[in-house]
N, C-alpha and C positions, 0 to 999 in steps of 0.2 A: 349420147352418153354424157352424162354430167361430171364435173371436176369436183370433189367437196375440198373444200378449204380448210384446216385444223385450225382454229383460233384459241390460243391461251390468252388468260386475264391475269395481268400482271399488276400488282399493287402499285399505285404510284404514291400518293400520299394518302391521309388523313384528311378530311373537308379543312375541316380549321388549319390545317399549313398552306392552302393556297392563298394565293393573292386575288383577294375581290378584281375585277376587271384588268387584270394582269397574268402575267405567265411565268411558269419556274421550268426549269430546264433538269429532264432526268435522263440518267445511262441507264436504260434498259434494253437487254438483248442485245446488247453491244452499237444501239442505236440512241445519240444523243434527240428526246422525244420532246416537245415544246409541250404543255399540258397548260390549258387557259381556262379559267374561268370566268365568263362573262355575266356581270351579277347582277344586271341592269334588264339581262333577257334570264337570267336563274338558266342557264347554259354551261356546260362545258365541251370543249373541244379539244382536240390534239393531233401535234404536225410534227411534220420533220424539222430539227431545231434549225439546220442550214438554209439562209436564204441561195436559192436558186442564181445570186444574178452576181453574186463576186466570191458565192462558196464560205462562204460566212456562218460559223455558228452562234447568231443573232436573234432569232425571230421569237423565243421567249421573253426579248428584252421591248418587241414591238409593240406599237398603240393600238388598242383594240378599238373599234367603231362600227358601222353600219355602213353600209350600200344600199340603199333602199329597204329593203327588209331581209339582205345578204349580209351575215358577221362577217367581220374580217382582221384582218390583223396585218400593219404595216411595218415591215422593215425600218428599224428606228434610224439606222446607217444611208440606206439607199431613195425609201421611200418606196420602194416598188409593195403594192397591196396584193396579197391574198387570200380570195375566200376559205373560211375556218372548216364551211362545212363539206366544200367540196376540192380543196388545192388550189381554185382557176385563181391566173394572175388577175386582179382587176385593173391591171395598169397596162393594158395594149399589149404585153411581152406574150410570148409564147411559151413560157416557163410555166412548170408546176409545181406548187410539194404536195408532197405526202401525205396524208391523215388516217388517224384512225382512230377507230369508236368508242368512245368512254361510258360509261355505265358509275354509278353511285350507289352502295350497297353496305348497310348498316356503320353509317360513318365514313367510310372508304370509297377513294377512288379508283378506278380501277382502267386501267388501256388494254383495249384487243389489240394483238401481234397474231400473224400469223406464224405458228411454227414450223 
């Protein structure tokens, strides 16, 4: 027996209000959501804004780069790294965040939540 999962598409901005290889920080669903755009690979992604390692709502403010062919985004506070597209810490911890799937649609960005 399968579980389906409900996903709504939530507006987050406009293409033109993000930040070229940077991230802005939105309250959606009562969950503060990290939304990057990585413009060097024409990517976007989205985390939980809390880094995992001091509970910090930070991780929109972090440096985005590469791990071999792994985007990531580092904690500008701690330094602890995070892959964009999958949570995993890349920095040895055993900590995750969150992500979820952005999609781009006549101008707009848009974040899957599960309802």
């Amino acid at each position: 027996m399968s579980t389906k999962i409900d996903m709504q598409w939530l507006k987050a901005c406009r293409i033109e209000d993000a930040i070229e290889n940077g991230g802005v920080c939105l309250k959606l669903n009562n969950e503060q959501v990290a939304l990057f755009y990585f413009a060097r690979r024409n990517e976007w992604y989205a985390t939980q804004n809390e880094c995992p390692h001091k509970r910090q709502m930070i991780l929109s403010r972090g440096m985005l780069g590469s791990l071999g062919e792994t985007p990531k985004v580092a904690c500008p506070f701690h330094k602890k790294t995070f892959a964009l597209d999958t949570g995993e810490c890349l920095s040895g911890e055993e900590c995750a965040i969150k992500t979820y799937p952005v999609k781009v649609e006549n101008g707009s960005v848009f974040i899957g939540m599960t309802a």
